[in-house]
N, C-alpha and C positions, 0 to 999 in steps of 0.2 A: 603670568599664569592665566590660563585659559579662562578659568569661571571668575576669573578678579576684571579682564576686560569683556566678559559678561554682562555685569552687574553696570559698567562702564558704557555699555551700548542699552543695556535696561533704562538707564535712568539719564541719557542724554537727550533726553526731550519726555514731556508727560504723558504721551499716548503708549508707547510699552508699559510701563507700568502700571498705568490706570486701567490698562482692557485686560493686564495681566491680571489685576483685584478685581476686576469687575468680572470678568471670566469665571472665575472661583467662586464668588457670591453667585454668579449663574447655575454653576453646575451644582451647588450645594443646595440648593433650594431646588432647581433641575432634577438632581438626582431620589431626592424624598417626594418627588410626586411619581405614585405608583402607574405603569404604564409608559410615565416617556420615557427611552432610554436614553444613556448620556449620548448615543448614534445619532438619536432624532433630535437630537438639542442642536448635536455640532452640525448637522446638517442644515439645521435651519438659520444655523450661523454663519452657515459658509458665503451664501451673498452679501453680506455685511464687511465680510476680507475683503471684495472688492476694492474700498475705499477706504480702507488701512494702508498702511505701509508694510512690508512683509514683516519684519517684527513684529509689529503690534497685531501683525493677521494672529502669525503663529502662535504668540504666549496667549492669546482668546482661546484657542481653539486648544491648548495645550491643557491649559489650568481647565477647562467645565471637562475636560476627560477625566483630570487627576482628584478635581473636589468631589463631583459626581459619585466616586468609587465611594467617599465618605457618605456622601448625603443619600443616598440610600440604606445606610443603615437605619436612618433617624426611625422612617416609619416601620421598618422592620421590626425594632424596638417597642415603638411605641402602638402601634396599633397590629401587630401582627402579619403585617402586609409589604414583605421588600420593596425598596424603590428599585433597583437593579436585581438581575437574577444573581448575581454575587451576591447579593446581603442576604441569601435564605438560611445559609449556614448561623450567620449571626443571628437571624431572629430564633432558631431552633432555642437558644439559652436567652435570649433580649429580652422576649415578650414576657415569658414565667417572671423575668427581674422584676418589670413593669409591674404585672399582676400582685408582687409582693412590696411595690411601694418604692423599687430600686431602682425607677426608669434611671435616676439622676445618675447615679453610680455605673450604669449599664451605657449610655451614653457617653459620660466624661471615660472610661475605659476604652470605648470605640473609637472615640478622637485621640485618643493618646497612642494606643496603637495600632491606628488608618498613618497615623504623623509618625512614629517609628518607624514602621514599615518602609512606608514613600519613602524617607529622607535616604533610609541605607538604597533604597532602589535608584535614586535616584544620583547618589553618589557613584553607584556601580556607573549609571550610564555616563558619569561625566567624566570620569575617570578610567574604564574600560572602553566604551564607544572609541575614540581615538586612537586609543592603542591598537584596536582590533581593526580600524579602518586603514591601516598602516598595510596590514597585511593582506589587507582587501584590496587595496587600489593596485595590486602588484596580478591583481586575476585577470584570466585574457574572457573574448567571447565562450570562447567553450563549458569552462567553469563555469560562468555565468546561464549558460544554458542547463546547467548540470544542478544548479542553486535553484533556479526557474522549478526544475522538474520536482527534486526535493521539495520547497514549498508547496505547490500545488498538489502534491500527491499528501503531504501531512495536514493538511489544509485543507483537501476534498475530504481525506479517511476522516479526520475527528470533527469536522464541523457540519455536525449532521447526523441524524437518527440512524441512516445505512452509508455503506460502503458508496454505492451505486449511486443513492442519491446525492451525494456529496462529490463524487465526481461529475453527475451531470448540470451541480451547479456552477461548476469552475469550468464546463464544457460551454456552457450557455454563455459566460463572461467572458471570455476568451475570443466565442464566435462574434458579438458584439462587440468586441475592441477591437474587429478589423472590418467592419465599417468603414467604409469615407474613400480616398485615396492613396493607391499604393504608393509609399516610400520613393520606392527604386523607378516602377517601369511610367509611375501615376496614371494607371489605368484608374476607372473607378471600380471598386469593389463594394455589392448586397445595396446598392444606394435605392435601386431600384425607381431609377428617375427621379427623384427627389432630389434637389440640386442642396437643399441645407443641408442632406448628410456631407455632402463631400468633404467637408472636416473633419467628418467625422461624428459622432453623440457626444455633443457636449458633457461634461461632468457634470455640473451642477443640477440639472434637471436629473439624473441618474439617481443621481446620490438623495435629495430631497424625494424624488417620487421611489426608491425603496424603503428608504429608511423612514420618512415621514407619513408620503400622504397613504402606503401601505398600512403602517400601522393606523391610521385615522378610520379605512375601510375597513381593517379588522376590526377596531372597537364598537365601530357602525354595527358589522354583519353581527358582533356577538352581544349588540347590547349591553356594553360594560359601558353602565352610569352610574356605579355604584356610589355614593358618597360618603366618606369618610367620617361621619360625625358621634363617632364612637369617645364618651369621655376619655381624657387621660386619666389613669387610675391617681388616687390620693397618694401624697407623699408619705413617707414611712416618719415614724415617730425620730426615730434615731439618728441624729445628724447626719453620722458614718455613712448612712446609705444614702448619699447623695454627692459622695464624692468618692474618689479610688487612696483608700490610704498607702502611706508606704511599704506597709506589710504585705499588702495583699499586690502593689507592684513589686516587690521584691521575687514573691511568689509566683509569679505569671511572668516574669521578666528572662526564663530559659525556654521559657513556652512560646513567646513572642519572639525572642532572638532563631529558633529552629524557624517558627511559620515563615519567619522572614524570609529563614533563605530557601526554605519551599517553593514560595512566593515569587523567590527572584528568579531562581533555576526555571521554574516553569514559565514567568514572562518571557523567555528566551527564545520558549521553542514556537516556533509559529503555529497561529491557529489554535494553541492548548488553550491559552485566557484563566482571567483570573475566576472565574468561577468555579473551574474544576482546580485551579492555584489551592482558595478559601477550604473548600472540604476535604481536601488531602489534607490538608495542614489542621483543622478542626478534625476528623478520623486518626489522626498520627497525634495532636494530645491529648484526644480521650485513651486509645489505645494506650500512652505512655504514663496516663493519671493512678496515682495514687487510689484516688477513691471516683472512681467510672463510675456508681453509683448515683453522685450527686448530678448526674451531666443528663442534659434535658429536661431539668427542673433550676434553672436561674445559675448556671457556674458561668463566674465569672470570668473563668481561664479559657472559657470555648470562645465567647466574644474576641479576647485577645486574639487566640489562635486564627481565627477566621479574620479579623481585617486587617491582624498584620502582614498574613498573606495574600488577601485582597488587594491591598494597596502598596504591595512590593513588587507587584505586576507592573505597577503605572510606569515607573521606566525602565525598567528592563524591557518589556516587549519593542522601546523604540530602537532597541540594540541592532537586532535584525535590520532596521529600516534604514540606519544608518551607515551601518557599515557595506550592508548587500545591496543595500536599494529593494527588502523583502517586506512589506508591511505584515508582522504577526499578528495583528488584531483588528477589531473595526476600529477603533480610535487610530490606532499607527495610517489605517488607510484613509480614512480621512484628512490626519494632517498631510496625508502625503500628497491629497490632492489639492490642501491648501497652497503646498508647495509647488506645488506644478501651475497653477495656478498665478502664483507670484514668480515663476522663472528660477527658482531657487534648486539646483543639481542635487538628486536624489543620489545617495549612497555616498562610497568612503572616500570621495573627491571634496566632497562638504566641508572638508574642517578646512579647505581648503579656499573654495571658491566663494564658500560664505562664511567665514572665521567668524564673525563679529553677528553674524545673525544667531547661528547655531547654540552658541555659546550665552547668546541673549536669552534662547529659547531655555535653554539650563537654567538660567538666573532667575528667569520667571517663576520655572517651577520650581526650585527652593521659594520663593515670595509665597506660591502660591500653597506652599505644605504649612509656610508660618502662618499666613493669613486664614485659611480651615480651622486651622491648630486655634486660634484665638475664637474665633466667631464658634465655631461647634461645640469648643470646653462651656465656653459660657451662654451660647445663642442657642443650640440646637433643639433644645425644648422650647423654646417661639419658635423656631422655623416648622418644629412637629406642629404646635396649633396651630400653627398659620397652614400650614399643606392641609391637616384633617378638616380644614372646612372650605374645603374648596374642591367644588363637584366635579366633575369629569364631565361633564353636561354643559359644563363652559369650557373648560380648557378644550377637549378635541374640535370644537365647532370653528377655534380660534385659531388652531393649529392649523387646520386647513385650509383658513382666509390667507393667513401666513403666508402659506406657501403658494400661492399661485402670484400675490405680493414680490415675495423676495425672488422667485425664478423670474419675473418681469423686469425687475429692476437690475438683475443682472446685465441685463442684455438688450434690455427693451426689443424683445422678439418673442410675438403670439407663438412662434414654432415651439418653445423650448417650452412652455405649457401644456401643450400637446404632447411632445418627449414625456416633460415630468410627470403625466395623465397616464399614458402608455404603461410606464414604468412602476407606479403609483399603482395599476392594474397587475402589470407583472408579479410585483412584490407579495400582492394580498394572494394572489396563484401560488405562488413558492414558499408561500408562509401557510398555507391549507394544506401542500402537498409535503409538507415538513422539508423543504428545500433550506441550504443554507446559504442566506442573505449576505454575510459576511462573505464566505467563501465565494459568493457573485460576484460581489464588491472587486474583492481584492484580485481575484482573475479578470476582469476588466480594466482595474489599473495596471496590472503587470502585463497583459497582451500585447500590447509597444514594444514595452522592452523584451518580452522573448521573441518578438519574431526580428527585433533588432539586432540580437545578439545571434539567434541561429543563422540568419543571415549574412552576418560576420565571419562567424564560424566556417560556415562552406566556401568564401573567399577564399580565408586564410589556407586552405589546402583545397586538391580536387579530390583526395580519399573520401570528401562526404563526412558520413558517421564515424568511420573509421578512426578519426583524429581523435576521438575521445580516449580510444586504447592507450594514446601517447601521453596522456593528463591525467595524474595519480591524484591529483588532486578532485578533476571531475570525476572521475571515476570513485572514488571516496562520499564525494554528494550523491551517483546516482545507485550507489551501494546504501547509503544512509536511508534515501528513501522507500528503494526497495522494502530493506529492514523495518522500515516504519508498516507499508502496506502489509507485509506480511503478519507481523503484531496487531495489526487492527480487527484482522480475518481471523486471528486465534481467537482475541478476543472476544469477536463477533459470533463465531462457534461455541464458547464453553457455554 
């Protein structure tokens, strides 16, 4: 069985498993400091893969995406202030708990279903990913162009304030992933004399100067030094409200099993995320509540609703990544460049070519939903003290030393500091002009593959475009996406 010789390449030496736990205490404490996202965590973790072994790259970078989702709730809860833009649905009922002496109980319910959620999500992925890569690895180029096109059109329409601008962020990433030298003819291509492009832009510097040293200049430009040192409100007299009794999981436990697969259905689609997962699934059980009344002042069923759907995204969205080779989220596309990274074949060829890694990468994150599940039941009010006193006024200053650090030590090349500066610039542009960063992202990784695949395509017959008429199946993708733009535009009008 697959996940049984998982656990078997997990724990065949101490570094999988140890960067798997330590991963998780990253993003968990990562993800309760308000402003860094779980993006800039893993970004600044990605030079550090270097000098792992591909396992123990992946389950790092796997677990601070999966814990992250959790640990943003804490300060949600406790001071009002999400650590991820996921957890805003949960502080909407978190903080009122707090204020009534309930942090305990508001918390211990967060970790129990962030940890239900995950676990079904993550069984989905271990046990559907395969099955579905079965019938992925049977798709020719053209499909694959046709997959291409669907992504990046659901992916430009929803990640992003406008239509327009969410397409000219996947126009922008697309033109920068063909950089360096051509494939086929190896001409040079945009190098513009500059002899380091001809490989191309590196990843690492990309990905660190959007995701990092961008948000470091936003903090800069907006002056966010705010410090966190807001009491935690007093405990409630009443033992009960310090823990979730059985009643009141019994209660919340049709509420939780729905968000779940909310949760899961939308980590699916590429580019949705768990953010807009959390408030559909919190809106669907207020709307389904008995007493809608009590909601916005401390219900403890809207917590549930919200991170069991939060954290039912965490593996499903890698659904897409594995079977198409389509990252649906910033997390997906980041591991994805871990993996490219380490040599490790993206899409439904994986279960294949790396049996034992993939399957590793599974094991982890079950490790990594038990190990949350123990430290946030009983840790996560320390990890809230510890994050509220701890200024912004250090952490960004530090982030930034970080990072001209770890892009060095990649590669030991002054160029890729200059890239990650560039880009670092780009980011803070695209983040003023409400551009979407993700959506950048992931059209700069997939740029390779679709011009690899179009290029394919046009071999395989001299009809051109044409060919696509002959493939019910691409043709079904670039009907999907059609469908998608069209829905975006309605709903951009009403």
């Amino acid at each position: 069985m697959g996940i049984l010789d998982g656990f078997s390449a997990l724990f065949s030496s101490w570094q999988p498993a140890f960067f798997a736990i330590l991963g998780t205490l990253i993003g968990l404490v990562g993800g309760a400091i308000p402003g860094l996202s779980s993006g800039a965590m893993i970004a600044l973790l990605i030079p550090v893969t270097y000098y792992l072994d591909p396992l123990a790259a992946l389950a790092l970078i796997y677990t601070v995406s999966k814990s992250s989702d959790f640990g943003g709730s804490i300060p949600a809860i406790l001071f009002n202030t999400p650590g991820t833009p996921q957890a805003s649905a949960t502080q909407i009922e978190g903080f009122p708990m707090t204020q009534q002496g309930k942090q305990g109980k508001a918390l211990k319910m967060a970790v129990i279903a962030s940890a239900q959620g995950d676990l079904f999500s993550e069984l989905l992925l271990i046990f559907g990913a395969a099955t579905l890569a079965v019938y992925a690895a049977e798709l020719g180029p053209p499909e694959f162009v046709a997959i291409y096109f669907c992504a990046f059109v659901i992916i430009g329409g929803l990640l992003g304030k406008s239509v327009i601008i969410g397409f000219l962020s996947v126009i922008l990433g697309l033109a920068l992933s063909l950089v360096g030298t051509d494939p086929i003819t190896a001409d040079d291509r945009f190098i513009f004399g500059v002899n380091e492009l001809l490989d191309g832009i590196a990843l690492v510097p990309v990905l660190l100067g959007v995701f990092v040293l961008a948000e470091v200049f936003s903090k800069a430009a907006d002056k966010a030094y705010d410090i966190m040192d807001q009491p935690i409100a007093g405990k409630s007299d009443d033992p009960t409200d310090s823990y979730v009794t059985f009643a009141e999981y019994c209660r919340v436990l049709p509420t939780m099993l729905r968000s779940t697969g909310i949760g899961a259905a939308i980590g699916m689609l590429p580019g949705v995320g768990s953010a807009v997962a959390c408030f559909v699934a919190y809106s669907e059980a207020k709307r389904k509540s008995k007493t809608p009344e009590t909601w916005g002042k401390g219900e403890i069923e809207g917590i549930a609703a919200a991170e069991s759907a939060n954290n039912a995204t965490s593996g499903a969205n890698l659904i897409p990544l594995l079977t198409l080779g389509i990252p649906g989220s910033t997390a997906a596309a980041l591991l994805s460049g871990v993996m490219l990274i380490h040599g490790v074949e993206i899409g439904p060829n994986i279960f294949t070519t790396s049996y034992d890694i993939i399957y590793g990468v599974f094991a982890a994150g079950l490790l990594c939903i038990a190990t949350y599940f123990v430290v946030g039941y009983w840790g996560s009010g320390y990890v809230g003290a510890l994050v509220g006193r701890i200024p912004a006024n250090m952490v960004y200053p530090i982030i930034f030393v970080t990072c001209y650090v770890a892009v060095y030590a990649t590669r030991q090349a002054t160029f890729d500091m200059v890239i990650m500066t560039i880009f670092g610039l780009i980011g803070f542009l695209m983040k003023r002009l409400d551009m979407s960063l993700p959506a950048f992202v992931i059209a700069f990784i997939l740029g390779p593959g679709l011009e690899r695949s179009m290029r394919q395509t046009f071999l395989l017959d001299e009809a051109g475009g044409w060919i696509f008429l002959e493939r019910p199946v691409a043709l079904g993708f670039f009907a999907l996406g059609a469908f998608a733009f069209f829905m975006r535009l309605l709903q951009r009008s009403e």
